[in-house]
C-alpha positions in Angstrom: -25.3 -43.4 17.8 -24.5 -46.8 15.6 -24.1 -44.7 12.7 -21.9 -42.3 14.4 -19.4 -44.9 15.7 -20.0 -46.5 12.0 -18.9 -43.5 10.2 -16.4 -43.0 12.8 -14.9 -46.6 12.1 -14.5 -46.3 8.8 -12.5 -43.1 9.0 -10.2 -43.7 11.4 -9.4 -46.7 9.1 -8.9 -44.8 5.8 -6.6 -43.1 8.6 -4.4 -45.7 9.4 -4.7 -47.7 6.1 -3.2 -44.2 4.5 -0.4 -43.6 7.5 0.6 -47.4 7.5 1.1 -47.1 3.4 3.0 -43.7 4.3 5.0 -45.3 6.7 6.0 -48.7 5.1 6.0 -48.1 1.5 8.9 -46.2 1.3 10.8 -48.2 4.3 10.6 -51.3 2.6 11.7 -49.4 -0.7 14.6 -47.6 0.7 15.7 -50.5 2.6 15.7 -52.6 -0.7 17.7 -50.3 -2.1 20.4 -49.1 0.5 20.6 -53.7 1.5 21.0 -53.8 -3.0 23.8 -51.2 -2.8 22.1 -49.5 -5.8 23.5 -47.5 -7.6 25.8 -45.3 -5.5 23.9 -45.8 -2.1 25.3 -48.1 0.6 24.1 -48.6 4.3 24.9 -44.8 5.5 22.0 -44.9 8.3 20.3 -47.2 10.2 16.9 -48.8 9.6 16.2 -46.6 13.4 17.4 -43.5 11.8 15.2 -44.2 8.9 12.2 -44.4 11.2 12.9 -41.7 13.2 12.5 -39.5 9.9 9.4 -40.9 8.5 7.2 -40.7 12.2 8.8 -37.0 11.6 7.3 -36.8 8.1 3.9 -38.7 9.4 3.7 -36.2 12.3 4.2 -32.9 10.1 1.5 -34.5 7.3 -1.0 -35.2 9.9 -1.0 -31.6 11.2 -1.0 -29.7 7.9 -4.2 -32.2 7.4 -3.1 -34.5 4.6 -5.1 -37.7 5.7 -8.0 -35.5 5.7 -10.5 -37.8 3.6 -13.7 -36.0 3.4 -13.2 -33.2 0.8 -15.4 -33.1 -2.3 -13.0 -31.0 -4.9 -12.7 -31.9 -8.6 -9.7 -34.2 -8.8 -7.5 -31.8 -10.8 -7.6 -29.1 -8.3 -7.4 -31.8 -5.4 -3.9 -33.1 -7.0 -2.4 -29.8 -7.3 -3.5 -29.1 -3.4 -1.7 -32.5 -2.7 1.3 -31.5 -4.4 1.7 -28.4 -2.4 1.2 -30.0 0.9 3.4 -32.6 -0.1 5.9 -30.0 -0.7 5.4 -27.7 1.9 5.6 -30.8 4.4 9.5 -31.8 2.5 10.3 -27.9 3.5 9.7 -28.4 6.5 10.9 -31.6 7.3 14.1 -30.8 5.9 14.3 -28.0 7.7 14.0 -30.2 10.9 16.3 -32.3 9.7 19.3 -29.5 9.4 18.3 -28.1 12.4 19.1 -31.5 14.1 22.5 -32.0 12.2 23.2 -28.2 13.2 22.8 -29.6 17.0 24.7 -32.8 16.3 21.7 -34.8 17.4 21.2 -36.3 14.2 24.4 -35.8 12.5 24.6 -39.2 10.4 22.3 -37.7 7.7 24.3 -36.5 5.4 23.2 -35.0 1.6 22.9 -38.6 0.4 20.3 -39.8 2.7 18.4 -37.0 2.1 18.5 -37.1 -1.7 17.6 -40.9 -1.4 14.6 -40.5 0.5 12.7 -37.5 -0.9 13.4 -39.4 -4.2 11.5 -42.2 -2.9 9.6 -40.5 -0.4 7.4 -37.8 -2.6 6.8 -39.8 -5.3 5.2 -42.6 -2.9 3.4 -39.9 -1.5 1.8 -38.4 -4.4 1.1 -41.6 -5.4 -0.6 -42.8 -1.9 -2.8 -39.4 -1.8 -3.7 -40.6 -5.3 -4.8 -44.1 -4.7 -6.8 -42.5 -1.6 -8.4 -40.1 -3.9 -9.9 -42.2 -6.5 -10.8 -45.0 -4.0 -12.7 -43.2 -1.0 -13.3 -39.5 -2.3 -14.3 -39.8 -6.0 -16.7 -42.3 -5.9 -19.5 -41.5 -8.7 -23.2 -40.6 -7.1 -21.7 -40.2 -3.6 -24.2 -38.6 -1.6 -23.1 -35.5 0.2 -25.9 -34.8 3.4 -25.5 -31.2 4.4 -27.5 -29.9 7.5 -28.1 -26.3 7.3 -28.4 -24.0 10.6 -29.5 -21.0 8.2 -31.9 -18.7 6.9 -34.0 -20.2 3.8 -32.6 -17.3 1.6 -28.9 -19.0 2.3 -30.1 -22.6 1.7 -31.9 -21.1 -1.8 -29.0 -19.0 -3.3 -26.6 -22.4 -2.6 -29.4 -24.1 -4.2 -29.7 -22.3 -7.1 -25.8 -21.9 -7.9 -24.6 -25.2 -7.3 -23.9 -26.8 -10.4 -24.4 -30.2 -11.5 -22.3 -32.8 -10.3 -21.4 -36.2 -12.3 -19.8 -37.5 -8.6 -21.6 -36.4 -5.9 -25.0 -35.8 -5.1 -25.9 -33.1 -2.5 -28.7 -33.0 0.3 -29.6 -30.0 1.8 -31.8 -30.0 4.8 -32.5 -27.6 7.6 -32.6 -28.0 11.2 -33.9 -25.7 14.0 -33.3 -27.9 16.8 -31.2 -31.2 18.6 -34.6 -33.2 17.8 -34.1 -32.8 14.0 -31.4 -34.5 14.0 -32.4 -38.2 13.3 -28.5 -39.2 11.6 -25.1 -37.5 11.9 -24.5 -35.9 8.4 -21.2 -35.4 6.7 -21.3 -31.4 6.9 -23.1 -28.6 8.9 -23.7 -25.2 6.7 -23.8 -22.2 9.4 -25.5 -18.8 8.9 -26.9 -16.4 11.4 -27.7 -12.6 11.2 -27.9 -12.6 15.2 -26.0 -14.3 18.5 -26.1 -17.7 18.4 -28.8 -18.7 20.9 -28.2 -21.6 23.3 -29.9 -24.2 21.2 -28.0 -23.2 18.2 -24.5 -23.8 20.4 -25.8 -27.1 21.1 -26.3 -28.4 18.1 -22.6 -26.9 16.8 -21.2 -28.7 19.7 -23.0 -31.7 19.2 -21.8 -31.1 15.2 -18.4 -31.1 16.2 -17.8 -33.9 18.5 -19.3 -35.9 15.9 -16.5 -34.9 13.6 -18.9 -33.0 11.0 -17.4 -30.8 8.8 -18.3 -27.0 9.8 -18.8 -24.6 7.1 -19.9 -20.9 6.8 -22.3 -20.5 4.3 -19.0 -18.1 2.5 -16.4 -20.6 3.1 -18.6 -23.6 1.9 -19.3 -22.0 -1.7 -15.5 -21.0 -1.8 -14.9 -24.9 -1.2 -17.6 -26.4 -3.3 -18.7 -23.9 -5.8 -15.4 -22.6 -6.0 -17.7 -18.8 -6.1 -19.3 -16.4 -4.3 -22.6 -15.9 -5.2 -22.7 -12.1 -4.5 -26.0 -12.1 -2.9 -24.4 -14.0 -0.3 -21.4 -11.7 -0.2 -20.6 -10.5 3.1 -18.8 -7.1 3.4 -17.6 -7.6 6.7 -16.2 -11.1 6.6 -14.2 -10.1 3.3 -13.2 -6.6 3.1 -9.8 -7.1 5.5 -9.1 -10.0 3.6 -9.4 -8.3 0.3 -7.6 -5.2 1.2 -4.9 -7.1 3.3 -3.4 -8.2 -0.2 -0.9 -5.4 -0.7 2.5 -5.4 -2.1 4.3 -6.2 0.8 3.0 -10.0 0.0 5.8 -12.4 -0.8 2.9 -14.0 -3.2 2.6 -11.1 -4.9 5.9 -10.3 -5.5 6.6 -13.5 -6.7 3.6 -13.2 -9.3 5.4 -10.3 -10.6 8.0 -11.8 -11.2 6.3 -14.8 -13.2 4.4 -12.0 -15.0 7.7 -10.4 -16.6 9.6 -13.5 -17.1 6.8 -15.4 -18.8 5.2 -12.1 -20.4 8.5 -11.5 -22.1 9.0 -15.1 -22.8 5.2 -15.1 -24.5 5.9 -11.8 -26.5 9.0 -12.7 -28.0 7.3 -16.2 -29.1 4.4 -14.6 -30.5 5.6 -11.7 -32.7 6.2 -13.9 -35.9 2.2 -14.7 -35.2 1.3 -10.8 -34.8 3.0 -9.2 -37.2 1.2 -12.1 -39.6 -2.0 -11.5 -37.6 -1.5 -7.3 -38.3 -0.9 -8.2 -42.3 -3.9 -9.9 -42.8 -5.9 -7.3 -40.7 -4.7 -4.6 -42.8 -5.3 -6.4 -46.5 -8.7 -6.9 -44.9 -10.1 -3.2 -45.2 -7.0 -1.3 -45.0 -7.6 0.3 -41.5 -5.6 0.4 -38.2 -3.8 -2.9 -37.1 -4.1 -2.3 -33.2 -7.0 -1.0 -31.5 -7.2 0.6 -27.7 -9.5 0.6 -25.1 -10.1 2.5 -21.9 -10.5 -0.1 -19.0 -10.1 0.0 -15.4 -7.5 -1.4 -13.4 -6.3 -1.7 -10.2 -8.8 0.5 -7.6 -10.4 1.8 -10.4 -7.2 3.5 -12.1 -8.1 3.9 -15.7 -5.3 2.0 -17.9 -5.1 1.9 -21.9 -4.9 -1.6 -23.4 -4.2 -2.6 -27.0 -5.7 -5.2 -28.7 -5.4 -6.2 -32.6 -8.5 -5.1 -34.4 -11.0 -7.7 -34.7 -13.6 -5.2 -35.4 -15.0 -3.2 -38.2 -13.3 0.8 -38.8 -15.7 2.9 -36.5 -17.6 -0.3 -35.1 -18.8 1.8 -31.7 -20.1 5.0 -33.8 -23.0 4.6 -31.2 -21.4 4.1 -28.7 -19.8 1.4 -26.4 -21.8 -1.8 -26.3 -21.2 -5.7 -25.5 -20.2 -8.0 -29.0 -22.6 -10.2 -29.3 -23.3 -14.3 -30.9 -22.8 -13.7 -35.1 -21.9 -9.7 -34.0 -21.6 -8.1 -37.6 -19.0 -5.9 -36.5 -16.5 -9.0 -36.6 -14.5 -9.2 -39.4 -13.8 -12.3 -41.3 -10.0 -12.4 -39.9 -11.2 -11.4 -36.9 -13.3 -14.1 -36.2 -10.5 -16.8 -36.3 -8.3 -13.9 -33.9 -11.3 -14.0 -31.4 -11.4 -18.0 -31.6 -7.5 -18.4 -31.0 -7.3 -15.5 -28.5 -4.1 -14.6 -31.2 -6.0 -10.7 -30.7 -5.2 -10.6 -27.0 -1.8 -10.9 -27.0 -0.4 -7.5 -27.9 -2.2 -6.6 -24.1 1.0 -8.9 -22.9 3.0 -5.0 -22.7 0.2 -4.1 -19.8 1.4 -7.0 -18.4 5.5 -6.4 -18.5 4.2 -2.5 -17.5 2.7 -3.4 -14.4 -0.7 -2.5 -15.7 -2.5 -6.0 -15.8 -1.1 -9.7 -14.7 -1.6 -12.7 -16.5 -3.9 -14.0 -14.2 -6.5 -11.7 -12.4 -10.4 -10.6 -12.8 -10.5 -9.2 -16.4 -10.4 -5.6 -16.8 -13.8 -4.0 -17.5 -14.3 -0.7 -19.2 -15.6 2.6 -17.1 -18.7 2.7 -19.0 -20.1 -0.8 -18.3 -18.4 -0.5 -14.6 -20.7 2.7 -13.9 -23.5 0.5 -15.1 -22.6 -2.3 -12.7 -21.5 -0.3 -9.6 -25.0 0.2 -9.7 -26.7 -2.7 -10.4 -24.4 -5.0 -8.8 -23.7 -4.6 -4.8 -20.2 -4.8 -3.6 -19.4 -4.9 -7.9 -16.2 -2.6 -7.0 -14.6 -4.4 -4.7 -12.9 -6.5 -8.1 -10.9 -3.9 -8.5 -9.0 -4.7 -5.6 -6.8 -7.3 -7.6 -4.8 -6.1 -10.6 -6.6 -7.3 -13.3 -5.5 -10.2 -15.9 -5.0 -11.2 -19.3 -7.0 -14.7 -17.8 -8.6 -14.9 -14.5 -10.7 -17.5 -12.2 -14.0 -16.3 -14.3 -12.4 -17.1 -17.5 -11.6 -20.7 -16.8 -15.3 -21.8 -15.1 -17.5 -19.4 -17.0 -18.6 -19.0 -21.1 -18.3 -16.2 -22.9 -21.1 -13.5 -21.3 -22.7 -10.4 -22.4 -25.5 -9.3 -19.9 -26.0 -8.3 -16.5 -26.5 -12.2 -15.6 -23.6 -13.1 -16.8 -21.6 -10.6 -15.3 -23.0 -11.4 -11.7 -22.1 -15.1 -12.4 -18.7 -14.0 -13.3 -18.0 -11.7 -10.0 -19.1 -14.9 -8.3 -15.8 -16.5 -9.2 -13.9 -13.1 -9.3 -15.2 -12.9 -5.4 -13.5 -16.3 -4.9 -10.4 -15.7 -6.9 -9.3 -12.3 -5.0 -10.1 -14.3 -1.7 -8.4 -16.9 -2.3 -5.0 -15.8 -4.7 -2.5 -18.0 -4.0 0.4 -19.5 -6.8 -1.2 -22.7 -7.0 -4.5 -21.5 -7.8 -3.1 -18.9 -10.7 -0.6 -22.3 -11.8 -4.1 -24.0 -12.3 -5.7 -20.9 -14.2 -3.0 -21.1 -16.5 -3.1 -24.8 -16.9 -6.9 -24.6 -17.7 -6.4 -21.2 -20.0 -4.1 -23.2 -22.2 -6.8 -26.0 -22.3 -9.6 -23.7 -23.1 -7.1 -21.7 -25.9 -6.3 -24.6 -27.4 -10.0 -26.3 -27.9 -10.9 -22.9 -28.6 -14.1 -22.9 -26.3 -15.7 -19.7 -24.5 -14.2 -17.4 -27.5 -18.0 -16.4 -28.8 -20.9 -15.0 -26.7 -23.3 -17.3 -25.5 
């Protein structure tokens, strides 16, 4: 039990180090600035009222879970997470905050003090959550110990899809029982095919006063592995969730919006660069600037996309078939328009159609998906998201052209259509402008 109340210790001081920094960082600023008479700000509170706002702010970060310290996510995506809980707890704060002016409780704040502190407040924050970050959570060669109350087939398939990682190290081991347990660990991976039995409750009990992180076998790939391995894909645990994503979703309608405003704005920017592109195809070997393919989109529907021809005329006389590393169907132009991605663009009118989004699992064509249904259990259920000029797979996996490949890539198509959010297709275009830029993942491995 030392260790427990040693591990304990030690977070419930990150906690307080990080509320105190919340607290007093931006009263001492703001009351430096409103005692300096900067700029156009004078005393217009009181130090109390002050207060009173950020035990408020403290109160509404604590329960969305900001001072959470334990999480293991690649810094970039951990930022972008901070950023939206920072913003999500300004909403709501504010909100709080007109509600009490509407009630005359709080009527003294006024659009000044607001503007004052949330230009003092957020920034702090931000940069609090990224102090935090880089001290306690991104330590290199932290060692992650992971209990598992699983099958061996679970423990093997996490096993043998968890990447390498430069910061942390993780320990799987499994437990069958309270006498196994000779330390408290820093998570608990469950998985059970049957009732819990009353040993089994136990030790989750015992897990959870003890603060360990709880994890589903499902939910602690989606955190860690940001996949799915689809061996491990459950058709129970994901089919409502998956379906539940319908139209009626403000997320969605919001992504169609971004879709036409930036798939017009990308179009118009790029013709110059296709009708140069279509020139240089065509004093190639004279044939057809844009080429079409069959694909499928959204459950299943067959859509026509248009691509400019990177291929030789007639290239599939044998049928369809996957381009391959040095594939001598690829023209000489069309090369450097498969390295810059400059052949995908004209697929931007699926986009503006409604066909395809920017960012979704990429469409596959009927043939190969005939081939995978097959092959590949639960393969279908990608259709279930409209499909994109860039998706999750895209960004976290190479260039692939066999059945391996594509399994690896509906692991991360499982996690993107669970998991669609705005942030997380902000962060797929952020790293698909990375990738087109250094021009990785363009050629077969």
């Amino acid at each position: 039990m030392n260790i427990f109340f040693s591990i304990t210790r030690k977070r419930n001081l990150k906690l307080t180090l990080f509320i105190l920094l919340d607290f007093y960082l931006p009263l001492v600023i703001i009351k430096f600035i409103l005692e300096s008479n900067f700029f156009y700000f004078k005393r217009i509170f009181n130090i109390d009222q002050l207060i009173i706002f950020l035990i408020f702010w403290i109160f509404i970060s604590f329960v969305r879970g900001r001072y959470i310290l334990n999480s293991s996510e690649k810094i970039t995506l951990k930022l972008i997470k901070d950023f939206k809980e920072i913003i999500i707890v300004s909403s709501t704060v504010l909100i709080g905050t007109f509600i009490l002016k509407i009630l005359s409780i709080q009527d003294s704040f006024t659009s000044k003090n607001i503007l004052l502190i949330y230009s003092v407040l957020i920034p702090i924050s931000l940069f609090n959550q990224f102090i935090f970050n880089i001290l306690f959570e991104n330590t290199k060669a932290k060692i992650i110990n992971i209990f598992v109350l699983s099958d061996s087939k679970s423990i093997r398939y996490i096993k043998e899809n968890l990447t390498q990682d430069k910061n942390y190290e993780y320990r799987f081991r499994k437990i069958n029982c309270k006498q196994d347990i000779d330390f408290i660990p820093d998570q608990l991976i469950l998985s059970f095919e049957e009732k819990l039995n009353e040993e089994n409750k136990n030790i989750i009990e015992y897990m959870y006063l003890n603060r360990v992180e709880i994890y589903s076998t499902i939910s602690w790939c989606e955190k860690f592995l940001k996949r799915i391995p689809y061996e491990l894909f459950d058709i129970n645990e994901s089919i409502n969730k998956v379906i539940n994503q319908n139209e009626k979703s403000i997320q969605i309608r919001l992504k169609r919006i971004g879709d036409i405003t930036l798939g017009f704005m990308i179009l118009i920017s790029s013709l110059p660069i296709i009708i140069i592109s279509g020139i240089f195809i065509w004093l190639n070997d004279r044939g057809p600037i844009f080429y079409s393919q069959n694909r499928e989109g959204l459950y299943g529907r067959n859509i026509k996309i248009v691509k400019l021809r990177t291929m030789k005329i007639n290239a599939e006389e044998e049928g369809p078939q996957w381009s391959t590393k040095n594939d001598k169907r690829v023209t000489y132009i069309g090369r450097i328009l498969r390295r810059t991605r400059i052949d995908e663009l004209p697929q931007i009118l699926s986009v503006i159609k409604g066909e395809m989004s920017l960012i979704g699992p990429r469409p596959e064509r009927p043939e190969f998906n005939k081939e995978f249904n097959e092959l590949i259990p639960n393969y279908y259920l990608r259709t279930y998201a409209k499909p994109g000029l860039s998706g999750w797979a895209q960004v976290n996996y190479p260039y692939g052209a066999s059945l391996e490949d594509t399994k690896n890539k509906l692991s991360y198509d499982f996690y993107y259509i669970r998991n669609f959010s705005f942030w997380i297709d902000f962060l797929i275009l952020f790293k698909t402008a990375r990738i087109v830029f250094s021009g990785a993942g363009s050629i077969p491995k």
